[in-house]
C-alpha positions in Angstrom: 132.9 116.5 104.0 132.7 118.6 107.2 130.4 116.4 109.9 128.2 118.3 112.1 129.5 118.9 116.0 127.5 116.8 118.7 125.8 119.4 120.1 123.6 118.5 123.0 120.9 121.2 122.8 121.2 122.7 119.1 118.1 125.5 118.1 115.6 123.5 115.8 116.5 123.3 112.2 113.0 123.0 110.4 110.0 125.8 109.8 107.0 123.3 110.4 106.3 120.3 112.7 105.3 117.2 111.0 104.8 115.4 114.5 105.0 115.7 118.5 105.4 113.4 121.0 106.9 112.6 124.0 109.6 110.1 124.8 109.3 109.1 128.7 111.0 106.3 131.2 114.5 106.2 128.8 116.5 103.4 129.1 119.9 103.5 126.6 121.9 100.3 126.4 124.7 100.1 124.1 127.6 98.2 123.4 130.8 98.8 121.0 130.9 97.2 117.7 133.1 97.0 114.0 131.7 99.8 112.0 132.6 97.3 109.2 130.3 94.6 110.7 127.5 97.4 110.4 128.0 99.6 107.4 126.4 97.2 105.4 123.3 97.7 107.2 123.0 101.2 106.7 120.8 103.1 103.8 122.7 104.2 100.5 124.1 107.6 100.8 125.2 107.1 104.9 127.9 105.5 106.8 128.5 104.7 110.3 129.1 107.4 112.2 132.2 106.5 114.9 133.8 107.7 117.8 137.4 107.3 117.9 137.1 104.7 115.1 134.0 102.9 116.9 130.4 102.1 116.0 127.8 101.6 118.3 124.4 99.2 118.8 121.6 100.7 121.4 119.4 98.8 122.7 116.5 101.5 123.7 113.1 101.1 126.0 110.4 103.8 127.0 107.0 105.0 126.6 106.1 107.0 123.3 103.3 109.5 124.7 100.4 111.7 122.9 101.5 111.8 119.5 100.1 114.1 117.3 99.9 115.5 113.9 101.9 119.1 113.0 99.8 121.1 115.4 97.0 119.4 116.3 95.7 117.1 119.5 97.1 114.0 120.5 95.7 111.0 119.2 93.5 109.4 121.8 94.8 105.9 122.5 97.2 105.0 119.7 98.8 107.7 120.1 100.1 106.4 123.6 102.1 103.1 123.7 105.3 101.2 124.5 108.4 100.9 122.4 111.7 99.1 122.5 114.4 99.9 119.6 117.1 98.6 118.1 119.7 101.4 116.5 122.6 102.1 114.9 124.6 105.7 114.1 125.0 107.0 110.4 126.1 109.8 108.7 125.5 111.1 105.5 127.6 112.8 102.6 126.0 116.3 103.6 127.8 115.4 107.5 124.0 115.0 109.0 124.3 112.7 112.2 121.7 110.4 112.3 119.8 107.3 113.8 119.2 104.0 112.2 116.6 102.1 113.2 116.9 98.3 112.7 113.9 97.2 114.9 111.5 99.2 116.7 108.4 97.1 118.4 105.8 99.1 119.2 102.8 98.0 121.3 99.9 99.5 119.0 99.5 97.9 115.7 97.8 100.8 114.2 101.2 102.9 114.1 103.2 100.1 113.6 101.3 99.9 110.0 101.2 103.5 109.6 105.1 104.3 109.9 105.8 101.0 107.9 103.7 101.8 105.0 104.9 106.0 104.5 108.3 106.1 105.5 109.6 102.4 105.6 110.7 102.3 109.4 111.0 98.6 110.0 108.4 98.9 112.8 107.0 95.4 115.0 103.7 94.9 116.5 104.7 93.3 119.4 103.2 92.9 123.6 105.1 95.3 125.9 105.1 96.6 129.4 106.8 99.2 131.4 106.6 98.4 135.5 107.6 100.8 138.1 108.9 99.6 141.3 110.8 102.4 143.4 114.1 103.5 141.1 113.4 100.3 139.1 112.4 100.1 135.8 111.0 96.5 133.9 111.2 96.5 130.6 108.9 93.4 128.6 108.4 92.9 125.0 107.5 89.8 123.0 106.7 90.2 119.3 103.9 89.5 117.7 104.2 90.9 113.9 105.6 90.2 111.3 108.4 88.2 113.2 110.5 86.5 113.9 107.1 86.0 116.1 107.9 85.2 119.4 111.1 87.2 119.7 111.6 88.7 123.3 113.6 90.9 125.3 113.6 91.5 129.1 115.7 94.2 131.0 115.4 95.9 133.8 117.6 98.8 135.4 118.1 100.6 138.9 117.9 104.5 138.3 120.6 106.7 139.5 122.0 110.1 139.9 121.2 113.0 137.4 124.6 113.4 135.4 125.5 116.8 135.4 128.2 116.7 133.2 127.7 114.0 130.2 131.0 112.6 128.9 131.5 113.2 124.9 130.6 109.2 124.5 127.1 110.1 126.2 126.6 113.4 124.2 127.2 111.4 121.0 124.8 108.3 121.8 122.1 111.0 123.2 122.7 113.8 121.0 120.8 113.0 117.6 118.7 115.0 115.5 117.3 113.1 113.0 117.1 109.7 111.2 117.7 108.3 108.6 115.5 105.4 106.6 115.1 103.9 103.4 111.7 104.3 101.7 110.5 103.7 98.0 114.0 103.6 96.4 114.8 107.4 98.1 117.3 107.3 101.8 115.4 109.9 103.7 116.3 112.1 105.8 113.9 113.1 109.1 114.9 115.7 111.3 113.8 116.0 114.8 114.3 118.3 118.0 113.9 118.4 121.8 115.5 119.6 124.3 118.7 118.8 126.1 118.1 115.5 127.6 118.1 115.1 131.3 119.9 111.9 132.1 120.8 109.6 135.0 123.2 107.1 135.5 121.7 103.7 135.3 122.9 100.2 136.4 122.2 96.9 134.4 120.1 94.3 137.0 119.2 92.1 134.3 118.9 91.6 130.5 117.4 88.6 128.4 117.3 90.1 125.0 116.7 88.7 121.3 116.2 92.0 119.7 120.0 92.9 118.9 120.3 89.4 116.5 117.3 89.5 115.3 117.5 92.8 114.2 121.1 91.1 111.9 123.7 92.1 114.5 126.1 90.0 116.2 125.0 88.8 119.8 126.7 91.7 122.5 129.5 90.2 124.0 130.3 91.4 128.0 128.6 94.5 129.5 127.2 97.9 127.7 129.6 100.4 127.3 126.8 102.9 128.8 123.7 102.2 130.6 121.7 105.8 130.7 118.4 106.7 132.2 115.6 109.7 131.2 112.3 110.1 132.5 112.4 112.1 128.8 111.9 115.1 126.4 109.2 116.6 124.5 110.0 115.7 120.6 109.1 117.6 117.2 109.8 116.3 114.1 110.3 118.3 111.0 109.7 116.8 107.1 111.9 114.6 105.5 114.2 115.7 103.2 116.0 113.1 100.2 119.6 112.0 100.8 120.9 113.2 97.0 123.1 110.7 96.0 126.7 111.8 96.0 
C-alpha cells in the first residue's frame, strides 16, 4: 500500500461540495501515544497512521462558522457555534490520511443530532465559550448530552508568532483531508479541503481537561508535543465514499 504524501495545500479532490464552513480561533493540543493503545479505537478498514513509529491524540478548540449546504446560504444561527474535539490519525488500505474523531462537543444541539444520526460522528451537546483577551484565548466546555454529563475541559493559550516554516510533525497533525467514521455497518470515508493553514506558535497557560479519558484514551502524561494556533480556513467538504473492505 503506497500512503499519500502530507501535503500541506493539495488541489481539491472531489467535483461537488456537500458542505462549507469555516473553522476559526484554532487551538491544536496534542500529545504522543502507543499506536497499539489506539488502533483498537479506529473504524474497520483503517489503522493508525504514525510518524516515525508514533500515534498521536489532539485535543482541538475553535469556532465552527456559517455552515452551509453544497452551495447554498449559511444556516442562520445553528449554523454558527463552538466546538472542542477529541482526534486521532488513521489510514486506510487505499493509503487515504485521515481524522478520527472520538469526541466532538458542539454547542448547538440541532447539529449535534443532525451529524449523529446521518453519518455516525460521535457528536456531544455540550455549554461552550470562546473569550478573547489580547493574544489570549479561553477555551470552556461542559457537556450536557448524552454524557458522561458533566464532563469538562478548560484551556487557555497565549498566541504567538506566525510559523513560516512548519516542521514535518506540524504538517502531519495540520495537514488532513478527510475523515474517517463508522456509520450503519459501512467505514466511510469524507473528504474535505481548505487552504494551507496559517499557523502560530502557541504556549500552554493552563489546561483542566476530561475530554481525552472520556473519549477511552489514557490520561496525557507531561506537556503536548505541539501546541499550535490559527485564527482558521475556509472548509469544503466533498461526499463520502465506502472504505471497501480489503
Amino acid at each position: 500500500m503506497q500512503i499519500e504524501p502530507v501535503d500541506p495545500a493539495p488541489a481539491s479532490t472531489f467535483p461537488r461540495t456537500l458542505l462549507r464552513q469555516r473553522w476559526a480561533d484554532l487551538t491544536f493540543l496534542h500529545w504522543a501515544v502507543d499506536p497499539e493503545l489506539v488502533a483498537p479505537l479506529l473504524p474497520a478498514g483503517t489503522r493508525p497512521d504514525t510518524l516515525d513509529g508514533t500515534a498521536h491524540v489532539g485535543l482541538i478548540g475553535f469556532r465552527m462558522v456559517g455552515v452551509g449546504f453544497g452551495r447554498g446560504p449559511a444556516v442562520p444561527y445553528l449554523g454558527t457555534f463552538w466546538e472542542t474535539n477529541v482526534r486521532l490519525y488513521s489510514v486506510d488500505h487505499t493509503g487515504r490520511r485521515a481524522v478520527v474523531f472520538r469526541s466532538l462537543d458542539a454547542s448547538r444541539l440541532i447539529p449535534v443530532l443532525v451529524a449523529r444520526i446521518t453519518l455516525g460522528l460521535p457528536y456531544l451537546w455540550s455549554a461552550m465559550r470562546l473569550d478573547h483577551d489580547g493574544d489570549l484565548r479561553s477555551y470552556r466546555c461542559r457537556r450536557r448530552w448524552p454524557g458522561p454529563v458533566g464532563t469538562t475541559s478548560e484551556m487557555v493559550v497565549r498566541v504567538g508568532a506566525p510559523i513560516r516554516r512548519p516542521t514535518a510533525l506540524e504538517h502531519f497533525l495540520t495537514a488532513r483531508w478527510g475523515l474517517h467514521t463508522r456509520a450503519y455497518g459501512r467505514t466511510l470515508h469524507l473528504p474535505n479541503w481548505h487552504p494551507q493553514w496559517p499557523l502560530h506558535r502557541a504556549e500552554l497557560l493552563h489546561l483542566d481537561d476530561e475530554l481525552v479519558t472520556a473519549a477511552g484514551l489514557p490520561t496525557p502524561t507531561g506537556p503536548p508535543v505541539s501546541v499550535l494556533y490559527s485564527p482558521g480556513v475556509p472548509v469544503r467538504f466533498g461526499p463520502p465514499v465506502a472504505v471497501r473492505p480489503r
